[in-house]
N, C-alpha and C positions, 0 to 999 in steps of 0.2 A: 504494500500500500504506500503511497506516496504524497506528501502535501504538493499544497499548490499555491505559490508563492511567488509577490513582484519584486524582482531584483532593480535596484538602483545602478544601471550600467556608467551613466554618465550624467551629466544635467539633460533635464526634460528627459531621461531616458529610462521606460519603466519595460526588464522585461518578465515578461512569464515566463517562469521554470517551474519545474515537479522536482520533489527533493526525497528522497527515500526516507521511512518514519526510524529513526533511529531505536536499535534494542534499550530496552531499560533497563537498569541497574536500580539495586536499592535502596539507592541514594538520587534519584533522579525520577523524573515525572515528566509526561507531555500535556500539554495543552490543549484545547480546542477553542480558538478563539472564536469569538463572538461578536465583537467590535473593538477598533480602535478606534481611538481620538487623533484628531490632528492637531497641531501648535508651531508655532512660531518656525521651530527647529524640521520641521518636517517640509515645507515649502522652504525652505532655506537650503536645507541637502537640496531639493528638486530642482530648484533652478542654478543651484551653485553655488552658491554665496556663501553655504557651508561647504567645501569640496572635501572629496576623502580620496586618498591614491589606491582603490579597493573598490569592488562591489558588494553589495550588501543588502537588506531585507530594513526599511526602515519602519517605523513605529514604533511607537514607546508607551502609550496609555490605552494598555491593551486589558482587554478584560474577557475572560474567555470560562469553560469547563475543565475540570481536572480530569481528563478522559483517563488516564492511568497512572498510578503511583508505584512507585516503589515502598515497601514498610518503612525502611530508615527514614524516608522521606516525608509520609504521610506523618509519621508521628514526630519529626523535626517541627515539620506548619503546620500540624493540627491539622489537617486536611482530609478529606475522603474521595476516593472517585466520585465522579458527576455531583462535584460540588463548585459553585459560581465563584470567581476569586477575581479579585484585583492584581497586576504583576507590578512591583516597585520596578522602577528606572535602572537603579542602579544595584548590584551583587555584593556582598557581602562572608569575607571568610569566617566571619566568627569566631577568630583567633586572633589576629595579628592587635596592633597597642591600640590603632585608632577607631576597630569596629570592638574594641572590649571599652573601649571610654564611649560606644556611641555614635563616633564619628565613623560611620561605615562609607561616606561620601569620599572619603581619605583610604580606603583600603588598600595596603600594599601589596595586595595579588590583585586587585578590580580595578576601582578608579572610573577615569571615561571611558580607558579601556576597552571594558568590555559593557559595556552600557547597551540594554538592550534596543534596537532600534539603531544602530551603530557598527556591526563588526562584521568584521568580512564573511561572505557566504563562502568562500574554501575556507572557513575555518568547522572542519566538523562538527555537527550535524548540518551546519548553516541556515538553520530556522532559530534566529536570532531577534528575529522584528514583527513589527504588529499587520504588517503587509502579507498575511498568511493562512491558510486555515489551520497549520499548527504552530506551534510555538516549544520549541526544548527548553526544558526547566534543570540546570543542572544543581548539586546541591548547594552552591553557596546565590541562589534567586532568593527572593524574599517575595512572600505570596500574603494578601489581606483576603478576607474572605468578603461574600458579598453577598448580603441578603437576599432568597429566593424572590420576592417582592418586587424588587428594583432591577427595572427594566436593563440587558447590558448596555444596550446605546447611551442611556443619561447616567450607567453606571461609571462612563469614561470620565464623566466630569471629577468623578477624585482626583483625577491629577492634577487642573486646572485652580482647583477648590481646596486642593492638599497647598498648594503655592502660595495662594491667597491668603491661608491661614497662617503659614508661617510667615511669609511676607509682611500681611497688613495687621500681625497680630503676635504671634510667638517672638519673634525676633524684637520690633521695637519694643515687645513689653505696653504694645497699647491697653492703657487701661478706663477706667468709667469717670466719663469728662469731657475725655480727649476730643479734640479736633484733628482730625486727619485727611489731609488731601490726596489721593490718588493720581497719580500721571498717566494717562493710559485710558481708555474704554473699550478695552479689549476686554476677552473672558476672563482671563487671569485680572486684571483691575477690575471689572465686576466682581470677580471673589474677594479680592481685596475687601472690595467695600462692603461687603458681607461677614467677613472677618471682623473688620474692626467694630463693625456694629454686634457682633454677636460680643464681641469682648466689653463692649461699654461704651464706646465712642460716643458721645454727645451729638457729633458733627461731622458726615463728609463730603468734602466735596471730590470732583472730578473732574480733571480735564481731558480737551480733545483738541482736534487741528481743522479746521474747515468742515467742508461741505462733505470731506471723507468718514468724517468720521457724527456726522449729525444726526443721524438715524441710531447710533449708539448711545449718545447722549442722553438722546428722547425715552429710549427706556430703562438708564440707570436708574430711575428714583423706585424701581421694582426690588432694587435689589439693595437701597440701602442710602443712595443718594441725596444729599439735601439740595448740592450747588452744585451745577454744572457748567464750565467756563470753556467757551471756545476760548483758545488762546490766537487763535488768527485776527480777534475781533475785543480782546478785554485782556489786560493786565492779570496776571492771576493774582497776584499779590495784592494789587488794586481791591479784584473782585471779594478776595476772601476777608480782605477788613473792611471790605462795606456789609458785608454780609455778617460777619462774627464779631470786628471790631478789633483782629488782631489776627495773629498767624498762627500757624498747623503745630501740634507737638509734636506730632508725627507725620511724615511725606514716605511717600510709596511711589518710587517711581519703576514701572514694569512696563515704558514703553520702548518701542524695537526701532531702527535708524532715525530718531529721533535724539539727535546728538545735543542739540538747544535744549532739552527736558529736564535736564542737569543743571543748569543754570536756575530755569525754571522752579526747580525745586528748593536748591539751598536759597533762595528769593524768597520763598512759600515758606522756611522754617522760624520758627521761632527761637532766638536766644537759646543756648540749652535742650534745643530739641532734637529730635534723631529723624535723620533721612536712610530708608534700605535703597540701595540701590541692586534691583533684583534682573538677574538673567544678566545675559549678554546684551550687549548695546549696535552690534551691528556695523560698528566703526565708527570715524568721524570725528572722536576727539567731543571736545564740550564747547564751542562759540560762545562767548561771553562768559564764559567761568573764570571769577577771581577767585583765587585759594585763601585769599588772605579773609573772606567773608565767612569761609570754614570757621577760622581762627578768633574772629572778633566777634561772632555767633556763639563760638564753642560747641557746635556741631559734633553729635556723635556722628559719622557717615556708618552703614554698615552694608559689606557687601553679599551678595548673598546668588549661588551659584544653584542650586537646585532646591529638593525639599528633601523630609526627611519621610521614615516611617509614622511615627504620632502625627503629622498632620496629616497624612495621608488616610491615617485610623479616621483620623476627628474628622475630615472630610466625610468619608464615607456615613460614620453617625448623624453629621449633620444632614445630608444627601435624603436618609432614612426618615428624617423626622417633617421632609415637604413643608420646610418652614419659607421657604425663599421660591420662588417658580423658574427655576432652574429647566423645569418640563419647558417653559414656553421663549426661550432663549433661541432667537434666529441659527436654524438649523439645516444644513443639509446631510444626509445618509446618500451614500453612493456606494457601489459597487467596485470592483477592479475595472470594470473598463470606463467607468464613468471618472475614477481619480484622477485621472491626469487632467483633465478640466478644471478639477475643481482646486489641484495646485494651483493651475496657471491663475485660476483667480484670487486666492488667498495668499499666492505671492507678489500680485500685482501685474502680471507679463499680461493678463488677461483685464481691461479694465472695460470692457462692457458690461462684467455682472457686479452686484455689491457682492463682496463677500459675506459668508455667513459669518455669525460670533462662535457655533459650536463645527465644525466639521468631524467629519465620521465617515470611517470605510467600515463595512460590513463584508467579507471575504462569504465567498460560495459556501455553499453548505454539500 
C-alpha cells in the first residue's frame, strides 16, 4: 500500500508521488491525515521566498487519525489506534538539556531540522509533511489528542491559536487591565487578540494596511477587537491615545514583509512595556527604527520563533469550548489539485482572489 503525497520540487512546483507505507516499529506510528492548515511558511516554501536545496512534502498543522501504533509508542502519547490527534511542529528527544528544561524548540538531535512540513523526501520514509494522506510519526513526534466533536478542518486552527496564545498572552505575561495592540489581521493576530482577551486585557486594538487588508479588519471585533487602525490612513499611536488616552502595555507584532511594523510598534509601546516580536519578518530590515527609543522606553522587546506544546494544549481546550467563532473565519478547503491556486493567492502571485484568513488542504481519502 502506498500514500499519496505532493512533493515541493521547486517554486510553484507541486509534484504527485506514491511513497510506500513504511513497517512499524514499537516505537513509531502512522498517521492518516485528515486536514492541514496553511500559514505564512507554507506559501512562502511555494513561491520561494523560503527556498530549500531538497525536495520535500510540506505542511505543518496537520491533524489526522492514528491508523497504527506501535505499544512503546501508544503508551509514550497516550494514544490509541483511530484516535483524532493534533501533530506538534516540531520533534523532540526527551533526553538531551534543552527538551529536559522544556525547551524542546532547542533540541540537539531536532531543531528546524527536522520540523515537520520541512525535510527532505529521500530522507526515509519521506512522509514528513501535511501535503499527504499519510504522515510517519517516528518516536521523538509529539502528538495532542483531539476531541471526537471537533471537526478536523477547524481542528487545524490549534496551530494558529496555539501562537496566538503564546504570543499575545504567555510570553508578555498579558495580564487583567492591559491594553494590547496587535500588528497584523491575519489568523495568527486574530488569535492574538483572542488570547489576550481571554487572559484579561481591558483593551485591543488592531492594525492593518489598506484596502488589503479591510475586509479583515471588519471582522476582528468577533474575535476580540475594540480599535481597528488602518495605518495607511491614521497614526496608530495617534489612534490608540485618542481612543484609550495613552499607549499599549503590550504590542504583538505577527505581521509578514511588513518591515515598517517595527517601528510601528515600539511607537505603540508604553514606557516599560513589552513588545513580542513573533515569527519571521520576511526581510527588509525596520525603516524608521530608532534603537535609542528601545532604550528611553525601557522596552522589554521579546523575540519569539514558534510555539510551544501548553499553548498548543490551551489552544485546543479553548477551540473545544466555541467561545470565539472560529467556525465562521473566511475559509477555503481545497483539495490537491485545487492547492496550487490557492498558494498563488495566499502568496500574492495570484491577486485577483482575496485570500482566505483560514486555508486548508484536505488530501484524498
Amino acid at each position: 500500500m502506498n500514500a499519496d503525497a505532493l512533493v515541493l520540487t521547486g517554486p510553484r512546483t507541486l509534484e504527485r508521488r506514491a511513497f510506500p507505507l513504511p513497517d512499524l516499529t514499537p516505537d513509531s506510528a502512522r498517521l492518516r491525515i485528515e486536514a492541514c492548515g496553511l500559514c505564512g511558511t507554507d506559501h512562502e516554501q511555494y513561491s520561494g521566498h523560503l527556498p530549500a536545496a531538497f525536495s520535500f512534502i510540506p505542511g505543518h498543522e496537520i491533524v489526522g487519525v492514528v491508523e497504527e501504533v506501535g505499544d512503546a509508542a501508544a503508551a509514550r502519547w497516550g494514544v490509541t489506534e483511530g484516535q483524532r490527534v493534533a501533530v506538534e511542529v516540531l520533534r523532540s528527544c526527551r533526553e538531551c538539556e534543552p527538551c529536559a528544561r522544556g525547551e524542546y524548540r532547542r533540541c540537539v538531535r531536532n531543531g528546524l531540522a527536522t520540523m515537520f512540513g520541512f525535510v527532505d523526501a529521500d530522507i526515509e520514509p519521506g512522509l514528513w509533511g501535511g501535503y499527504a494522506t499519510h504522515l510517519h510519526l517516528p518516536a521523538d513526534a509529539m502528538l495532542l489528542p483531539i476531541p471526537d466533536d471537533l471537526d478536523p478542518v477547524l481542528a487545524t486552527v490549534f496551530n494558529p491559536l496555539g501562537a496566538g496564545i503564546r504570543w499575545g498572552a504567555t510570553i508578555p505575561e498579558t495580564d487583567d487591565g492591559d491594553v494590547v495592540v496587535v500588528l497584523g489581521p491575519g489568523i495568527r493576530g486574530l488569535c492574538a487578540a483572542v488570547a489576550a482577551k481571554e487572559a484579561g486585557a481591558s483593551f485591543v486594538a488592531m492594525t492593518g494596511l489598506g484596502e488589503r487588508d479591510a475586509d479583515r479588519l471588519a471582522h476582528a471585533s468577533a474575535f476580540g477587537v475594540d480599535l481597528t487602525i488602518d495605518v495607511a490612513s491614521d497614526d496608530p499611536a495617534v489612534a490608540l491615545k485618542r481612543a484609550t488616552g495613552g499607549l499599549a502595555d503590550v504590542v504583538v507584532d505577527v505581521t509578514a514583509k511588513a518591515p515598517s511594523a517595527f517601528a510601528q510598534g515600539v511607537a505603540l509601546a508604553r514606557p516599560g512595556g513589552t513588545m513580542v516580536v513573533a515569527g519571521t519578518r520576511g526581510g527588509g530590515g525596520a525603516p524608521s527604527f530608532e534603537p535609542d527609543h528601545v532604550v528611553y522606553k525601557e522596552l522589554r522587546v521579546i523575540g519569539s520563533l514558534g510555539v510551544d506544546y501548553p499553548a498548543y494544549q490551551a489552544a485546543i481546550d479553548l477551540l473545544t469550548t466555541r467561545r470565539w467563532p472560529f467556525e465562521q473565519l473566511s475559509r477555503q478547503v481545497v483539495g490537491f489539485d485545487e492547492l496550487p491556486q490557492l498558494l498563488d493567492v495566499m502568496s500574492g502571485t495570484d491577486t485577483t482572489a482575496t485570500p482566505p484568513l483560514h486555508g486548508v488542504v484536505v488530501p484524498p481519502t
